[in-house]
N, C-alpha and C positions, 0 to 999 in steps of 0.2 A: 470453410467455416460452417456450411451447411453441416456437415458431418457432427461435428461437434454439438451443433445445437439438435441435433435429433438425438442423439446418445445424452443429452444432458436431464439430470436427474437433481430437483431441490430438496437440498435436507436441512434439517434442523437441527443447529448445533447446541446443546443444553450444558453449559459451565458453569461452574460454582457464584461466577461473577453476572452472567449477559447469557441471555439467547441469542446468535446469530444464525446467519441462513448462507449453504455454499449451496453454487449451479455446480452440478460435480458430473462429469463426462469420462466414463471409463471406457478402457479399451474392449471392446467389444470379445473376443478371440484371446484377448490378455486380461485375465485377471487382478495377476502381480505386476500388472506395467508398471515402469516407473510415474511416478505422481510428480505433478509439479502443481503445488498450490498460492497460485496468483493473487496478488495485492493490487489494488485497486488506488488514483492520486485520493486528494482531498475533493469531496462531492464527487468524485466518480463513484461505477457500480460494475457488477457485474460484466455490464453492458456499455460500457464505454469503450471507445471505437481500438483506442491503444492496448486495451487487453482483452480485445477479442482475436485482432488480430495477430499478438502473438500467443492465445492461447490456440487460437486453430493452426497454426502452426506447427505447433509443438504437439500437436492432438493427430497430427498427418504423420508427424515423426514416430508416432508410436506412444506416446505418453497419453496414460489418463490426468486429466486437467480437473481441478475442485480452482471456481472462482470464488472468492471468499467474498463475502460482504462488512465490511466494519459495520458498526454499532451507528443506526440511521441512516443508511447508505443502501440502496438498490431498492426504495419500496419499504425500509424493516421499522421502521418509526414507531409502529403500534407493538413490538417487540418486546422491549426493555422502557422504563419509566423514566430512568436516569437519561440525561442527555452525551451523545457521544463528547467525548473529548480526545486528544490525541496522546494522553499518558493514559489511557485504557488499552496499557500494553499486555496484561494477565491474561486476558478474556480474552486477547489475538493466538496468545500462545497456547491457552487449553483446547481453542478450535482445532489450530494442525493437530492438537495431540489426538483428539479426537478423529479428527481426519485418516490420520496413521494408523491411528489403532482400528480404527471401521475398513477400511482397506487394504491394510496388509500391503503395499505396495514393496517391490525389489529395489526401489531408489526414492528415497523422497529430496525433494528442490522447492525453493521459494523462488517467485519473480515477484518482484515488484517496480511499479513504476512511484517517481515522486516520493509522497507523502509514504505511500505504499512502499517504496524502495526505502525509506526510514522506518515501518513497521518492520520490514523482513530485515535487517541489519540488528535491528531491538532484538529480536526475536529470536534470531540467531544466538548472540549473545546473551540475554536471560535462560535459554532452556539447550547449553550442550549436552547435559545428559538426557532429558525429558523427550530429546529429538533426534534421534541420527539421522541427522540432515548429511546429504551427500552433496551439496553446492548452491548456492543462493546466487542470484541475482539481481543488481539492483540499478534500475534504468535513470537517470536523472535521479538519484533521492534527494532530498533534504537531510542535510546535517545541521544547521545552524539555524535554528525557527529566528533566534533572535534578529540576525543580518537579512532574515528571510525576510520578514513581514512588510518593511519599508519599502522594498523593492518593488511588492505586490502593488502596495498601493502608489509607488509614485508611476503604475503605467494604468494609463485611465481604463484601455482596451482589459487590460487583465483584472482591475478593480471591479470595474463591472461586472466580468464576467464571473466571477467568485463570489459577487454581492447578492448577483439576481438567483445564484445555486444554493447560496446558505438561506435568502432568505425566502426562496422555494422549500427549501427542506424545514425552516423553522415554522413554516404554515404545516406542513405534514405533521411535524410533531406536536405543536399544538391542536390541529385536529383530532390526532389520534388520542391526546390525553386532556381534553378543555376543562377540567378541573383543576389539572394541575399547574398549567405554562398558561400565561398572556405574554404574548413578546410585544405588546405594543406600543412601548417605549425603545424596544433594540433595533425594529425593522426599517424607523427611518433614520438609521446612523449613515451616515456619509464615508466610511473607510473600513476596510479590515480590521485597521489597527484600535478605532473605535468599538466596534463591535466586537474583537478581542476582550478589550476593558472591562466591556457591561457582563459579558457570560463569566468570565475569572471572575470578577467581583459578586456575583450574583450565585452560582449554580460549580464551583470549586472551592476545595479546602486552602488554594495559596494564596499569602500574601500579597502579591504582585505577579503583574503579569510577564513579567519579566521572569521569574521563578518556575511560572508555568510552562515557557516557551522552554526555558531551560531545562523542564523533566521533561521533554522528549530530543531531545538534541540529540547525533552521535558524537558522543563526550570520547573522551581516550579510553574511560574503563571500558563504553560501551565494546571499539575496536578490540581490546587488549580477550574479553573474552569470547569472540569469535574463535572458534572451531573448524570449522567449513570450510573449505574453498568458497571464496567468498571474490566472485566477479562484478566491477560499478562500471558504469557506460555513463559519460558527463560530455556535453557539449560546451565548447569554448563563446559560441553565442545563444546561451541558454539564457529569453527572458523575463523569466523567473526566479530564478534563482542564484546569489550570485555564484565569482567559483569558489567553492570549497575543496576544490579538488587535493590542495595543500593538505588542509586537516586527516585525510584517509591514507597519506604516505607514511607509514609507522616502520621502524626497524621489527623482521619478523612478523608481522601482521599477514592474514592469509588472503588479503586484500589484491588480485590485478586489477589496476584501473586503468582504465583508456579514456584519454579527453582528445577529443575532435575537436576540429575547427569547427567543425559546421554540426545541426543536429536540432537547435531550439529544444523545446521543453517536452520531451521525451514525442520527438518529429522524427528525425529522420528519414523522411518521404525522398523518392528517387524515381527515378521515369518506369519504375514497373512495381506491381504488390509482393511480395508486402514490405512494410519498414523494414530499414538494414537490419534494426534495433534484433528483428524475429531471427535472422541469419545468425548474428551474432550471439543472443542469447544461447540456441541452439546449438552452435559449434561448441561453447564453455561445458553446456550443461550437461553434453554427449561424453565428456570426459568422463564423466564419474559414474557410469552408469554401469560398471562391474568392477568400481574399487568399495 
């Protein structure tokens, strides 16, 4: 991992939508290595422990690694004026293009974990021609916000820990813009699914929250226009998320999914480093790397 973080270089990605920021680590000796541009869960960053570890990984294999940052996520708060949401799918998709086109890579790949593993799915599927994506990977995603959000909140360990991250990041954003945001009525809501409510109703054009959760869903069209070899890694005692693993089984869909017994919420720890999650990723992603 050391490697990686000494070759990593921050850039600034400038879209028609959002400024974003990638930790971007090329190969040193390989200029056209293959890319593989990592997605990040919900309040994760750059810098969270699951995709560092298989971003060094995959940085050992020969790949140059670009860690993206969604829109308030890794430090970027003072960035963009608008508050992130999770249907700020455009401004995901113009960074890779971005990304691609500034490095020239011989292979480009998505990873994503979670939330991030429902970005790279979107993303896949909104831009096949804008992207010659040669294989995605998605670790644990989220398909279903709606079935999702309940489960968050009915485990107190995971409520918390989601509550103390958003409303750490909603003090960043307020600092960086105090003319514009007082969250002083959202910070002491008691659930996800509260603090859901206040932001849709407040700072989104949808009706219901329910409509919101449902513009980032992986819906059937989302499936139907993937492209890519397109690899999911899902745990049977994932508790996060429930299973959705039925919804990604489509006739013809470019979809292999592997659901494990075991694995939790993009875990898979085992008595030596790194996560299986890095091996496996790895093994898929090696396939495409001269088709």
């Amino acid at each position: 991992m050391q490697s990686l973080l000494i070759h990593s270089q921050v850039r600034r990605l400038e879209t028609p939508d959002a400024t974003l920021e990638a930790h971007v680590s090329p190969q040193p000796e390989t200029p056209d290595a293959p890319l593989a541009v990592m997605l990040h869960g919900w309040e994760g960053s750059h810098e969270s422990l699951y995709l560092m570890e298989l971003s060094g990984h995959l940085f050992r294999a020969g790949f140059a690694v670009a860690r993206l940052n969604l829109r308030d996520h890794g430090g970027t708060h003072a960035l963009n004026a608008e508050l992130f949401n999770s249907t700020r799918l455009r401004e995901a998709v113009d960074a890779v293009v971005l990304l691609q086109r500034d490095i020239q890579p011989s292979a480009l790949m998505l990873c994503g974990f979670s939330l991030g593993g429902n970005f790279a799915l979107r993303i896949g599927s909104a831009a096949p021609d804008a992207l010659p994506l040669h294989a995605i990977a998605a670790i644990c995603p989220l398909v279903d916000p709606v079935a999702a959000m309940p489960v968050m909140d009915s485990l107190a360990v995971y409520r918390g820990y989601f509550l103390r991250k958003w409303r750490r990041s909603l003090h960043a954003k307020q600092a960086a813009w105090p003319e514009r945001y007082d969250f002083t009525e959202a910070l002491p809501l008691g659930s996800i699914t509260e603090m859901t409510h206040y932001f849709v109703r407040r700072y989104t054009d949808y009706p219901s929250t329910e409509d919101y959760l449902n513009g980032y869903a992986v819906t059937p069209a989302v499936l139907d226009g993937l492209r890519a070899p397109t690899y999911v890694l899902m745990a049977g005692d994932d508790p996060v998320l429930p299973d959705e693993s039925a919804r990604l089984q489509r006739p013809d869909s470019p979809i292999e999914l592997l659901v494990t017994e075991r694995g939790g919420h993009c875990g898979y720890l085992g008595p030596s480093a790194p996560p299986w999650f890095c091996h496996w990723a790895l093994e898929r992603l090696r396939r495409h790397l001269y088709t």
